[in-house]
N, C-alpha and C positions, 0 to 999 in steps of 0.2 A: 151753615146748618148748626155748628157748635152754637153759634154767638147766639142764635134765635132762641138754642134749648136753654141756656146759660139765663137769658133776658126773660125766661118764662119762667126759669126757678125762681129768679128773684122778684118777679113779679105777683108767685104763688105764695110766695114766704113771703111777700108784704100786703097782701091781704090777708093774711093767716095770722100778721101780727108776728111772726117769726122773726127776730131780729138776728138772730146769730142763725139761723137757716142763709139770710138773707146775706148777712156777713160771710157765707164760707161761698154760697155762689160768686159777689161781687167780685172776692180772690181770685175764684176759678175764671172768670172772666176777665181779668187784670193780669193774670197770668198769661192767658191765652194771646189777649192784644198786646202786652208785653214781647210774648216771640213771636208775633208778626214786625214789631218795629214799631208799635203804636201805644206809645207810654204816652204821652200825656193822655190819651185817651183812659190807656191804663188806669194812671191815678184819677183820672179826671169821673171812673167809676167805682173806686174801691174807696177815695175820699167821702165822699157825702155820707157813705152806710157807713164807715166806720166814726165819723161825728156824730153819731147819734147815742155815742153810747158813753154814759159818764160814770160807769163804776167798771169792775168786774175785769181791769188792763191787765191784771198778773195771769190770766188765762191764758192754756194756747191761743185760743185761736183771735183774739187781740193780739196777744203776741207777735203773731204768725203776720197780722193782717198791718200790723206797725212797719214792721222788717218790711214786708213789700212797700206801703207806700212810701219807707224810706228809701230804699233802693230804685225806687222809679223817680223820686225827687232830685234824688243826687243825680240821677241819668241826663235829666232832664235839665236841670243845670250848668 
């Protein structure tokens, strides 16, 4: 039920054009597969939206979304 709401936000915030809407779901959902045990999944959903973005890294929530796909990398390694 989470993963479906999570998959709609971000699916609502990228028809909206919403990129950082879109970035704080991808987390929330990266997070969530993250405590299940399902990192590469993790990264393999907070990666892509977080490539899209080429300015604006001193921000939280780049920040925020860095830290994670770091920490699911190293996991994952």
């Amino acid at each position: 039920m989470a993963r479906r709401r999570f998959d709609e936000a971000m699916d609502l915030a990228r028809n909206r054009g919403e990129k950082s809407l879109e970035l704080r779901a991808a987390m929330s959902l990266a997070r969530l597969l993250d405590r299940q045990g399902r990192r590469e999944e993790a990264y393999a959903t907070l990666a892509p939206v977080f490539g899209w973005f080429t300015e604006g890294f001193d921000t939280a929530d780049l920040k925020s979304a860095k830290a994670l796909l770091d920490s699911l990398g190293a996991a994952g390694a």
